[in-house]
C-alpha positions as protocol buffer text, in pm:
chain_id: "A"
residue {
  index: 1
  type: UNK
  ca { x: 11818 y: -12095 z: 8584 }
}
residue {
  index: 2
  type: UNK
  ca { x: 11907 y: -12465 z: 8531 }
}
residue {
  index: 3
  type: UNK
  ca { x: 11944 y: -12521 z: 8893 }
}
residue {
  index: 4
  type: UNK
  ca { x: 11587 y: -12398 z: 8985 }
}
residue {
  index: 5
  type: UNK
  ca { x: 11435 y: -12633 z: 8736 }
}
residue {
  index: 6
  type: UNK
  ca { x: 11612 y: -12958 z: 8829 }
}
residue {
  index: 7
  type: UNK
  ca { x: 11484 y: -12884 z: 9171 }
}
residue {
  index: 8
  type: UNK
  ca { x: 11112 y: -12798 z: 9036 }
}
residue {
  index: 9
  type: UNK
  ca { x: 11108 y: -13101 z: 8761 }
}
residue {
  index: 10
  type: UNK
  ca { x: 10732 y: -13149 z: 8853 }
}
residue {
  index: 11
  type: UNK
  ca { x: 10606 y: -12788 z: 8824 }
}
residue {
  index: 12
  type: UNK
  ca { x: 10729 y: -12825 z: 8436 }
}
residue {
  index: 13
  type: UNK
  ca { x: 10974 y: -12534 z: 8441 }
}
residue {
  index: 14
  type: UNK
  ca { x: 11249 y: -12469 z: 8170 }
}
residue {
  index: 15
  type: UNK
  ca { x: 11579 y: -12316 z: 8247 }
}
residue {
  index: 16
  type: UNK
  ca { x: 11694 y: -12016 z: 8063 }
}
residue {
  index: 17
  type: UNK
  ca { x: 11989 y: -12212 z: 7863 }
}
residue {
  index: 18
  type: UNK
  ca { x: 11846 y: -12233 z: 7486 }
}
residue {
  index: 19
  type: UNK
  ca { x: 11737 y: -11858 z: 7576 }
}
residue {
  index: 20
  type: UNK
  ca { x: 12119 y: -11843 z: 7646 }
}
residue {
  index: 21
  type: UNK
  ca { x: 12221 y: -11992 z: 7324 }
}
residue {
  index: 22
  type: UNK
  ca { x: 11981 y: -11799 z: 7106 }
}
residue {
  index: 23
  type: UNK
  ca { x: 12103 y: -11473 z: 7261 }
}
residue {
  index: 24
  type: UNK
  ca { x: 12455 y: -11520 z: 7165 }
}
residue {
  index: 25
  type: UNK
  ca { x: 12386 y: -11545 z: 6803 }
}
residue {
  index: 26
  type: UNK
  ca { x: 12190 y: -11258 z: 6848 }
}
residue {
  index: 27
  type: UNK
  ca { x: 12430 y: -11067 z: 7000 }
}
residue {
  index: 28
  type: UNK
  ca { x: 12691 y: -11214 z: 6772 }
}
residue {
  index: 29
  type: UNK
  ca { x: 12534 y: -11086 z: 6476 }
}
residue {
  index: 30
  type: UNK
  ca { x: 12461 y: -10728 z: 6610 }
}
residue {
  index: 31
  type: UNK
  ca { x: 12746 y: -10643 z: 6700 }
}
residue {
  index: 32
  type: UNK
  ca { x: 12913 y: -10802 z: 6384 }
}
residue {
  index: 33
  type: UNK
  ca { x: 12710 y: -10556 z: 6204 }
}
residue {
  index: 34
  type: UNK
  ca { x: 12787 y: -10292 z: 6422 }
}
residue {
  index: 35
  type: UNK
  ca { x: 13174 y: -10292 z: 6351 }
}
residue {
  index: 36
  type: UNK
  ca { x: 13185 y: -10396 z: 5998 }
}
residue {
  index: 37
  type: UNK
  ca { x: 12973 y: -10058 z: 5968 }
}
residue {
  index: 38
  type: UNK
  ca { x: 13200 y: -9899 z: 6192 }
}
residue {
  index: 39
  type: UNK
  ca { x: 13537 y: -9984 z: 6097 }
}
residue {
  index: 40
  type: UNK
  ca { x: 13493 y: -10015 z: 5707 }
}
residue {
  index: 41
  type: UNK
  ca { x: 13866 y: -10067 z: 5680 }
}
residue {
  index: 42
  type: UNK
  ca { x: 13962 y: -10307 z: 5945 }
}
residue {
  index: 43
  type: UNK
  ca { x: 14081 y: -10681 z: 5865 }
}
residue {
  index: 44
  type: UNK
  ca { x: 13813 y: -10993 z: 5978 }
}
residue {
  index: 45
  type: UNK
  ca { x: 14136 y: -11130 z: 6226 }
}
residue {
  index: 46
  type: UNK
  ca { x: 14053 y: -10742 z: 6372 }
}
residue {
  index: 47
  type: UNK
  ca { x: 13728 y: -10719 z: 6374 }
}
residue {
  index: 48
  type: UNK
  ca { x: 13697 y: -11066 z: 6555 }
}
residue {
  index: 49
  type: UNK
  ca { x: 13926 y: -10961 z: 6863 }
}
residue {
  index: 50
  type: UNK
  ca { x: 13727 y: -10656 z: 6890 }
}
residue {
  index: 51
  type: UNK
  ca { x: 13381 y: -10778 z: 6899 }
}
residue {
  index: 52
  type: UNK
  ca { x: 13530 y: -11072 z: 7157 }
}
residue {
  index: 53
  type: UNK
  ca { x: 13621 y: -10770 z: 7349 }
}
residue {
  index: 54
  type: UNK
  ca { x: 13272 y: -10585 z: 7346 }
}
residue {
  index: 55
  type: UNK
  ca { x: 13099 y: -10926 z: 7401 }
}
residue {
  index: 56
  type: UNK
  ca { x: 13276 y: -11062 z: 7637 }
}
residue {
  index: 57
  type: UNK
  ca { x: 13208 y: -11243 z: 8033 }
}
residue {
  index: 58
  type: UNK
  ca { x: 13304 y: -10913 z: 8145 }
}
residue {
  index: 59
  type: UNK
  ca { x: 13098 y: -10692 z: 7936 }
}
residue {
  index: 60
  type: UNK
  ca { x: 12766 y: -10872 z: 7976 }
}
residue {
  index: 61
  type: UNK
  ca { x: 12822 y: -10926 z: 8394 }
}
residue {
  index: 62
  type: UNK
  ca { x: 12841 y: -10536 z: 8416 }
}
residue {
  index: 63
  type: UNK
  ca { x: 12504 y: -10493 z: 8139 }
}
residue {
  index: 64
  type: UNK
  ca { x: 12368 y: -10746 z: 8363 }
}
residue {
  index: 65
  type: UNK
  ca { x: 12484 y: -10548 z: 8685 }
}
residue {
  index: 66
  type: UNK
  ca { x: 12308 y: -10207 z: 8540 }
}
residue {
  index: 67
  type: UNK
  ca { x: 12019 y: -10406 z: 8440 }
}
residue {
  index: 68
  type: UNK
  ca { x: 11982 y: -10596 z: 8776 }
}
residue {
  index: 69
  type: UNK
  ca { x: 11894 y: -10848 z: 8651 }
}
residue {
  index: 70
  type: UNK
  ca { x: 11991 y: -11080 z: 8986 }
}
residue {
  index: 71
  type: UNK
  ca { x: 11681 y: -11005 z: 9157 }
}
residue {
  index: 72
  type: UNK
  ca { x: 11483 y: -11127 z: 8885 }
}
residue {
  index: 73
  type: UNK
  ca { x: 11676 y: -11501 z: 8847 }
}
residue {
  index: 74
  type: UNK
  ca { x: 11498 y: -11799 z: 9009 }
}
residue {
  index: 75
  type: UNK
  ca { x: 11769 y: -12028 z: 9134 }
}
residue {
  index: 76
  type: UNK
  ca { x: 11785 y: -12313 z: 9333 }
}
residue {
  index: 77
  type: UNK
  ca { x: 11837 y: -12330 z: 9691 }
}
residue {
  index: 78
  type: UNK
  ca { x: 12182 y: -12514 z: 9654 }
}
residue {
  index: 79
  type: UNK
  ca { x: 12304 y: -12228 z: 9354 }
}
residue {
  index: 80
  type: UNK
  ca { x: 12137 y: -11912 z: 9548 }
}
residue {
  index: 81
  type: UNK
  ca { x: 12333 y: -12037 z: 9908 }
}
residue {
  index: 82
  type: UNK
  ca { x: 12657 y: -12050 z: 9686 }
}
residue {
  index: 83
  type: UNK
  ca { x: 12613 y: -11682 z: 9572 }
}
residue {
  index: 84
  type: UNK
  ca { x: 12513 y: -11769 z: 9252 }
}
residue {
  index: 85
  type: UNK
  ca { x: 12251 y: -11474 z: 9221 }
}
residue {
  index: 86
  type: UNK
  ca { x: 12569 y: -11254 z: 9192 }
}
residue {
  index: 87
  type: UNK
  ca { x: 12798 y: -11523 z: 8998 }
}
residue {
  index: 88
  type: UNK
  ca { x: 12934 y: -11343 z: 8685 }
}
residue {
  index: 89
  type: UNK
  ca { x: 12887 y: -11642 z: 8482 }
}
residue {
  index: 90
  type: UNK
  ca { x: 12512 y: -11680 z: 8599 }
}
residue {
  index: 91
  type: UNK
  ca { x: 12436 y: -11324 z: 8524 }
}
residue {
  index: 92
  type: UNK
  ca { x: 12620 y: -11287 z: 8176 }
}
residue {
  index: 93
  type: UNK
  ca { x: 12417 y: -11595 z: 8028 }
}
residue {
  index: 94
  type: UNK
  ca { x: 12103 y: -11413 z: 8178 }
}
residue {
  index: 95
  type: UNK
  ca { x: 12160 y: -11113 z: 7946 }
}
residue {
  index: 96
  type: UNK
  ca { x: 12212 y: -11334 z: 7671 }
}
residue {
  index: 97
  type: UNK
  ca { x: 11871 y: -11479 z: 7738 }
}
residue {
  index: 98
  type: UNK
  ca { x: 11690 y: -11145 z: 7766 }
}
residue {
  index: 99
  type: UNK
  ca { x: 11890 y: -11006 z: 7399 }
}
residue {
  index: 100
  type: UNK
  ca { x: 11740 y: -11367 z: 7284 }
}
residue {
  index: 101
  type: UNK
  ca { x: 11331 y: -11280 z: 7460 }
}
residue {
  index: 102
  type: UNK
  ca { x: 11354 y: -10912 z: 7326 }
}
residue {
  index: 103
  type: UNK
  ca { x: 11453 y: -11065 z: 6963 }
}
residue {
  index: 104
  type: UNK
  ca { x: 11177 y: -11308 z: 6943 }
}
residue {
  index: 105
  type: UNK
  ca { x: 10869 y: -11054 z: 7124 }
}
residue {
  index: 106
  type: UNK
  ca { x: 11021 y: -10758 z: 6879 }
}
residue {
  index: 107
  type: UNK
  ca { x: 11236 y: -10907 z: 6636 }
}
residue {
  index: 108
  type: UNK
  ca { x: 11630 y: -10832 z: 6560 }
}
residue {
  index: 109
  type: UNK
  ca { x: 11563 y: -10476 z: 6499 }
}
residue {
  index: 110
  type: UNK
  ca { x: 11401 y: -10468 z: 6897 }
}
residue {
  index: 111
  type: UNK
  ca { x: 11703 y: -10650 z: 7040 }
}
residue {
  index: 112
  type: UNK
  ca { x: 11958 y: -10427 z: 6779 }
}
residue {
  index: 113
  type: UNK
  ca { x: 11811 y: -10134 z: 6990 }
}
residue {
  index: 114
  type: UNK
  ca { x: 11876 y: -10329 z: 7285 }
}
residue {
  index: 115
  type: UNK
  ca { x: 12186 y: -10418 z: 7267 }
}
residue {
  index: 116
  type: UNK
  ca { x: 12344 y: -10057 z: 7087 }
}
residue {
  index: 117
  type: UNK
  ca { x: 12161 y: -9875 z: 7420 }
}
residue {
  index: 118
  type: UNK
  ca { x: 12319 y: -10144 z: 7640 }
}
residue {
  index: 119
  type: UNK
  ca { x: 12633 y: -10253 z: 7537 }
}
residue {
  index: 120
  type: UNK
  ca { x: 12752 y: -10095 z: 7168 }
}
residue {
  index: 121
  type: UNK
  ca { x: 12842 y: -9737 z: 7312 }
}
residue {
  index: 122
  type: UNK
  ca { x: 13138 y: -9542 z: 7209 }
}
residue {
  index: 123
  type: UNK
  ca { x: 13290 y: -9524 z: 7561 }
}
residue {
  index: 124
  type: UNK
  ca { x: 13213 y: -9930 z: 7589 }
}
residue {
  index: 125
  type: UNK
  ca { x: 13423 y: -9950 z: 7268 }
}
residue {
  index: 126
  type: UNK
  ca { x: 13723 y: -9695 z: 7395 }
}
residue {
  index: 127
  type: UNK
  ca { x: 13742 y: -9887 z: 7721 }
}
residue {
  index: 128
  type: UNK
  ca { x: 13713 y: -10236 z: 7477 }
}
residue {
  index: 129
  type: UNK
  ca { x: 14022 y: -10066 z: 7278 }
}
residue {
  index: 130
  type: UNK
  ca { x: 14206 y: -9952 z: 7575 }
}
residue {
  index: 131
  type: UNK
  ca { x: 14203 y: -10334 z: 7680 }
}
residue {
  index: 132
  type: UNK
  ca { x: 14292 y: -10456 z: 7381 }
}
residue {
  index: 133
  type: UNK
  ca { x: 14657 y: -10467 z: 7442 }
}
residue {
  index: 134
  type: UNK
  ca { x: 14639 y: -10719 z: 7733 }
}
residue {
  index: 135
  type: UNK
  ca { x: 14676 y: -10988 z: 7491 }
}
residue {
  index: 136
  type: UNK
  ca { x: 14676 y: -11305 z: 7758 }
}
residue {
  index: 137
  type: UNK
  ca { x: 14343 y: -11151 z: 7896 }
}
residue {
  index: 138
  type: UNK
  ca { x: 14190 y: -11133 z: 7505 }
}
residue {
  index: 139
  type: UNK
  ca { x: 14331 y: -11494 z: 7462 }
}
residue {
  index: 140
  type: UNK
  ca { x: 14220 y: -11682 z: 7762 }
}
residue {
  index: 141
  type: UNK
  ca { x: 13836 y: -11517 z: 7667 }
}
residue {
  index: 142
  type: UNK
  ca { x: 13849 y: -11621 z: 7286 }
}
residue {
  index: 143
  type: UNK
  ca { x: 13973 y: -12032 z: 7399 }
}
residue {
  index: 144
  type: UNK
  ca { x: 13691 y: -11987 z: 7683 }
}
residue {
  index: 145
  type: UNK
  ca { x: 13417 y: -12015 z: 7386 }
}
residue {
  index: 146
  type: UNK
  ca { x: 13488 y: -12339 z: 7312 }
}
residue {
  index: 147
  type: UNK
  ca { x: 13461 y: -12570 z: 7663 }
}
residue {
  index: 148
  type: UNK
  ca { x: 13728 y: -12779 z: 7785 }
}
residue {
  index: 149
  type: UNK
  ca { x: 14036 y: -12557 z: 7657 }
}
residue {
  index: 150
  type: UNK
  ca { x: 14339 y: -12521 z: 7845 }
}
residue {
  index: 151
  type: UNK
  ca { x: 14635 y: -12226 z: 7814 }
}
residue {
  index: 152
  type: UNK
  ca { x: 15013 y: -12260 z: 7952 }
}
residue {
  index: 153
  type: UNK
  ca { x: 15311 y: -12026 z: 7895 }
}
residue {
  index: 154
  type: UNK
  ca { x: 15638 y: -12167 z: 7888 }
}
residue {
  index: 155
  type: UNK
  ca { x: 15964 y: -12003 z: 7857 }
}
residue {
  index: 156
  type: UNK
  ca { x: 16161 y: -12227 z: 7590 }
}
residue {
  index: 157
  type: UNK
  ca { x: 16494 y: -11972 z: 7586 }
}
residue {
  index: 158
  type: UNK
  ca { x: 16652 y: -11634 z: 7615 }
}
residue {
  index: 159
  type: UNK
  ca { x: 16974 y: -11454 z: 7541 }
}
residue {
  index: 160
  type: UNK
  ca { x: 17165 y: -11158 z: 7573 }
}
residue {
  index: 161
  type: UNK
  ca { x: 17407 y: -11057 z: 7880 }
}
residue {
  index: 162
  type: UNK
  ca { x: 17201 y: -11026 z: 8250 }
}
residue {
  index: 163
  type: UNK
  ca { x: 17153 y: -10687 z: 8231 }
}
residue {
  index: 164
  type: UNK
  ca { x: 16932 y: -10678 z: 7863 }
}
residue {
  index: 165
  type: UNK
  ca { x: 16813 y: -11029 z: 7825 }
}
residue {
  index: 166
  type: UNK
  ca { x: 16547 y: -11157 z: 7573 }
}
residue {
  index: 167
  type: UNK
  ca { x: 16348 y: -11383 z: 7654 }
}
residue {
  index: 168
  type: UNK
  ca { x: 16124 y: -11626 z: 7438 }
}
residue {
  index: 169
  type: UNK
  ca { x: 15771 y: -11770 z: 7493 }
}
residue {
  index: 170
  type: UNK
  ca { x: 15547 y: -11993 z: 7334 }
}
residue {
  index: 171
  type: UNK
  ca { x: 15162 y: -12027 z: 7459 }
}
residue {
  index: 172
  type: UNK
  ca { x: 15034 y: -12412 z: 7477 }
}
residue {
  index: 173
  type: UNK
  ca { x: 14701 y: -12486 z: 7340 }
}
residue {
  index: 174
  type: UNK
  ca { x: 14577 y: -12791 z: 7529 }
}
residue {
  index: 175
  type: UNK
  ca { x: 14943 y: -12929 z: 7522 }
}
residue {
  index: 176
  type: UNK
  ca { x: 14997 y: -12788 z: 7169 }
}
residue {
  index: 177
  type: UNK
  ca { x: 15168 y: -12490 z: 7102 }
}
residue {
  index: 178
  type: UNK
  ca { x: 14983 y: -12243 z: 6896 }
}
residue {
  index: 179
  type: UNK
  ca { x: 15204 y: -11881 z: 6944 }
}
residue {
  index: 180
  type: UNK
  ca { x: 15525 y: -11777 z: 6987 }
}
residue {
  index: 181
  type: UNK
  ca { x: 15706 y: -11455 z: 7079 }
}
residue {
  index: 182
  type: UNK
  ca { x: 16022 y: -11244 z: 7228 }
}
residue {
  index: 183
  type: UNK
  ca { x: 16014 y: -10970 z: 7495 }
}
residue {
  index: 184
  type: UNK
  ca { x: 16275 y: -10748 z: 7721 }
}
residue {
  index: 185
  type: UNK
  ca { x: 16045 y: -10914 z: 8026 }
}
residue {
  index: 186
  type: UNK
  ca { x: 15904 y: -11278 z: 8075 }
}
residue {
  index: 187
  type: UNK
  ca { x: 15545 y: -11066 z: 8110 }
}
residue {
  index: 188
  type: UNK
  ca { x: 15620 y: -10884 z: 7749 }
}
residue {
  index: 189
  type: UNK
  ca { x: 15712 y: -11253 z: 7579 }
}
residue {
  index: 190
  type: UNK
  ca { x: 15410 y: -11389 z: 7738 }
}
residue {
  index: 191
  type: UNK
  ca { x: 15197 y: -11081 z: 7611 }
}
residue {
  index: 192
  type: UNK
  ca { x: 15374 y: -11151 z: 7243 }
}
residue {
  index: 193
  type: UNK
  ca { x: 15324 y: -11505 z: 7214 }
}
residue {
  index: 194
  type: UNK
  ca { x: 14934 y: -11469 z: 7324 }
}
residue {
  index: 195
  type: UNK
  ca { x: 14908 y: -11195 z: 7034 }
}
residue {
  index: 196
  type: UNK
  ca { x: 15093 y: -11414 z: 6818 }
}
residue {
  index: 197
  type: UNK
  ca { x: 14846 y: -11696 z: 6914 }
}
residue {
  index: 198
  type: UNK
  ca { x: 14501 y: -11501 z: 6883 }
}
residue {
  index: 199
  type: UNK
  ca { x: 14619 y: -11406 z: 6555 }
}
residue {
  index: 200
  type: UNK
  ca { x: 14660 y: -11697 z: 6389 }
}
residue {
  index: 201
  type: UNK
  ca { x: 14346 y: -11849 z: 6572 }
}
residue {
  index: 202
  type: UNK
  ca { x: 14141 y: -11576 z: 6468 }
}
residue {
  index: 203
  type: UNK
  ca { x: 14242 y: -11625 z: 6127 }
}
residue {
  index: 204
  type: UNK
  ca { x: 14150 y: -12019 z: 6118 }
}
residue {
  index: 205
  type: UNK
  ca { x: 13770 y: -11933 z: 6240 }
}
């Protein structure tokens, strides 16, 4: 990890960070192939949310969990006293870095194996599907790729009588709004205008 190197600069260690970045194309690309072979009818904008599902902070803290791989981090003494050897951050880049060691050792069709046995399950992929209706959750992941992004929610009108109101959401990307929708409940708008949002976000990348 980072931290154990900055406090070991003399011993010439190297954090696990372009490990990190290597993985994620790896995994990126697996599981691309995975569901364009698997859903031969499904739309890129669908396609997209589901592989952000399966490859998620989430998904790779609970590989890294089975895998335990915590033991086997070297952190520094400031990171480890914070709990960092358990950190769901810490430990989803870590799996990243392995996909990315296993891919250069054994090549893509090592770290394919990998990741299928690992992550690329059918249950992984119901419970990824089951999920896939908590919109604001699917959202606040896909923004998280990029650093320095910021969501909001704010409630910009309603109608109807008390008793079967409407109300109307729109979902702020840093400040700019980038979704809209209309619910029975201030949770349901919220819910729409994040699906509204990841779909037309999806659809720029």
């Amino acid at each position: 990890h980072s931290s154990y190197a900055n406090e070991h600069r003399g011993a010439n260690f190297f954090s696990n960070e372009r490990l990190e970045f290597l993985g994620d194309s790896v995994l990126g690309f697996v599981t691309a192939e995975y569901l364009f072979a698997k859903h031969p009818t499904a739309p890129e904008g669908e396609l997209t949310r589901i592989r952000a599902l399966l490859v998620c902070e989430d998904s790779l803290h609970e590989v890294a969990q089975r895998l335990e791989l915590g033991k086997y981090l070297k952190l520094g003494n400031g990171e480890e006293s914070c709990g960092g050897r358990t950190r769901p951050s810490i430990l989803a880049d870590a799996t990243e870095a392995v996909f990315a060691a296993v891919y250069l050792d054994g090549g893509i069709s090592a770290a394919s194996a990998l990741i299928h046995r690992v992550l690329l399950d059918t249950e992984r992929e119901e419970v990824a599907e089951e999920k896939r209706r908590d919109y604001k959750t699917i959202l606040q992941e896909f923004v998280q790729r990029t650093p320095n992004q910021t969501l909001s929610y704010r409630l910009f009108g309603e109608s109807g009588p008390d008793h079967d109101k409407t109300f109307y959401f729109e979902v702020l990307l840093n400040g700019g709004a980038v979704g809209k929708g209309a619910g029975r409940s201030k949770k349901e708008a919220e819910q729409m205008a994040a699906k509204d949002a990841l779909e037309k976000l999806t659809d720029q990348r």
